[in-house]
N, C-alpha and C positions, 0 to 999 in steps of 0.2 A: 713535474716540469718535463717536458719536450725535448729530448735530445736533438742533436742535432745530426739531422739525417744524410748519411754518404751515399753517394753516387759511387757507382760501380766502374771501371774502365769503360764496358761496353757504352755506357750511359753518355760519359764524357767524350767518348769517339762522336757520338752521335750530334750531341750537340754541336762540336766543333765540326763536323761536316756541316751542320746547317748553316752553321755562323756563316762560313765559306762563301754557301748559296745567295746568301743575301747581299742584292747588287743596291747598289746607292744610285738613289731616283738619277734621272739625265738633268740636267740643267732646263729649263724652260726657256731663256733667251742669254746670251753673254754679250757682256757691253763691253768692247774694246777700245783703248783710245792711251791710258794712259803709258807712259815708256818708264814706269818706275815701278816697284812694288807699290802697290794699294795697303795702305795702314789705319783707316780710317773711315767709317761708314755713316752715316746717318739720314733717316730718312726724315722728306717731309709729306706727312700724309696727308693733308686738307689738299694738296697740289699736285699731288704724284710724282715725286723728287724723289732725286736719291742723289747727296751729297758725298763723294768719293775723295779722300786726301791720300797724299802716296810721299814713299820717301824723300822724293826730290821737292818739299814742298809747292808742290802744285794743286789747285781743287778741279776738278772738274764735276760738273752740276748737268746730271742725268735725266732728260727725259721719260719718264720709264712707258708712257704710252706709246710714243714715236722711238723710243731705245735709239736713244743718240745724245751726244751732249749738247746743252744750250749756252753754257759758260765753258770757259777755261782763264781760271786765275791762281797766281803763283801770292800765297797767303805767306808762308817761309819761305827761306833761302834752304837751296841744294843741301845745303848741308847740316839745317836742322828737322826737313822732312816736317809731316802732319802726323803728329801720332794718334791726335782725338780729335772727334769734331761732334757740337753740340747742336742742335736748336735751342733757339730762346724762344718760344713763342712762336711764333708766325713772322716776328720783325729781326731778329738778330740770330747770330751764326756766331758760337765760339768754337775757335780753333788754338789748339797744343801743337807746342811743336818743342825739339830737341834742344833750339837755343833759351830755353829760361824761360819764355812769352807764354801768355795766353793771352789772343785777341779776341776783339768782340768788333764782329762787321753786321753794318747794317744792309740788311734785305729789300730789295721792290716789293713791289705789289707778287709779280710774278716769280716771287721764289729771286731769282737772281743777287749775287752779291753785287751792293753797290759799287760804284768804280771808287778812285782814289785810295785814301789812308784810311784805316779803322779805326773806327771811333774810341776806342781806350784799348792800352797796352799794358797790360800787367805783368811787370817784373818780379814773374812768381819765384825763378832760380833753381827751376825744375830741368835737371839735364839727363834724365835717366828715362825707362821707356814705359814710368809708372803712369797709366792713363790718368787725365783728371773726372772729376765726375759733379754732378749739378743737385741740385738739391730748390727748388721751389720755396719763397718765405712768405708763407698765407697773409694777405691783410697788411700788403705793400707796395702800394704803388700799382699801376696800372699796366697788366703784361705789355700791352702795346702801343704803350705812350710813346712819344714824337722825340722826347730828351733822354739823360741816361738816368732819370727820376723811372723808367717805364722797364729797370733789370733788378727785382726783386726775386735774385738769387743770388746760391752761397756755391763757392767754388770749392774743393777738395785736392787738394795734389800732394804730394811726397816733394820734401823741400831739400833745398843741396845738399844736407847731410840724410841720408839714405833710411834713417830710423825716426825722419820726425814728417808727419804729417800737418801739411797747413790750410786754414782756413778762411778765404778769402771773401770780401763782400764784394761782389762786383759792383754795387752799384755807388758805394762811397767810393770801391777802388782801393780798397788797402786790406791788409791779414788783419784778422780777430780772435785770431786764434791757430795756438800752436800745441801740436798734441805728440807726445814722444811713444814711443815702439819699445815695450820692457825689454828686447831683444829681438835681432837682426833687420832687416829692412823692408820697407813696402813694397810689396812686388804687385798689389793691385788694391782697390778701395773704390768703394758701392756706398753711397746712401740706404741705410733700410728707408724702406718706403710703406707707406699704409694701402689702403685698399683703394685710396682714390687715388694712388699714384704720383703721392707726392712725399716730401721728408716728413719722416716721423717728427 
């Protein structure tokens, strides 16, 4: 077996001067607009979007061809901030935020959130800064159906007590599941995914 080989000081100077050396690429364009921290990203790629949430829950909906915004809409209130924000599909837009909610808004044609209220509101009771996260249910419903028959997805969040994670159907709208933490609390939660990029 292979010990394990030490580096010499001279070794270690060297590398840490390289490290030094190495400049982090420039930015390629910066989109400026919002007046809050940015806490939330998602793109939409069939359109060239890029959907931006920030703490004062406000969206603003990025052009990325033109680098400008085309939207600006307030999803939360100031004071629970966007901490995730999802694509459904190509039709629907879920947003987290600090007060308990996850919403689900419906999209144009062109990317854009529709105007008025969101079409469901999910009183998940998530007040902490644990993202939620999506998860795809094969062989349900049609991603981009016209009613809320067309959200065959399962939501993930960390629920008010800090050691228990919950599982949400969006498309009934209710938890089906609730899974506890042997110890301490969710500080973040991933669906594994398969190779076509969906829930295992």
């Amino acid at each position: 077996m292979l010990g394990k080989r030490r580096q010499t000081p001279e070794a270690k100077q060297r590398i840490a001067e390289e490290i030094q050396q190495i400049r982090a690429p420039d930015p390629e364009y910066v989109l400026r607009g919002h007046r809050a921290d940015v806490q939330a990203l998602a793109f939409h790629l069939a359109l060239d979007l890029l959907y931006a949430g920030d703490a004062e829950g406000q969206l603003f909906l990025w052009d990325l061809q033109q680098r400008r915004p085309v939207q600006e809409k307030r999803l939360h209130s100031a004071e629970a901030g966007i901490i995730s924000l999802h694509l459904l599909g190509t039709a629907w837009l879920l947003s987290q935020g600090r007060d308990g909610t996850a919403m689900v808004w419906r999209l144009e044609a062109d990317g854009c959130v529709k105007e008025g209220d969101p079409v469901k509101v999910l009183a998940v009771g998530s007040y902490n800064f644990c993202r939620a996260s999506i998860a795809l249910v094969e062989n349900r419903g049609a991603e981009h159906g016209p009613g809320m028959d067309g959200l065959p997805f399962l939501l993930a969040v960390a629920g008010d007590d800090a050691a228990i994670l919950e599982i949400w159907d969006l498309q009934a709208g209710r938890r089906v599941a609730t899974l506890r933490q042997p110890e301490g609390m969710a500080l973040s939660w991933r669906w594994p995914l398969t190779a076509a990029g969906k829930a295992a």
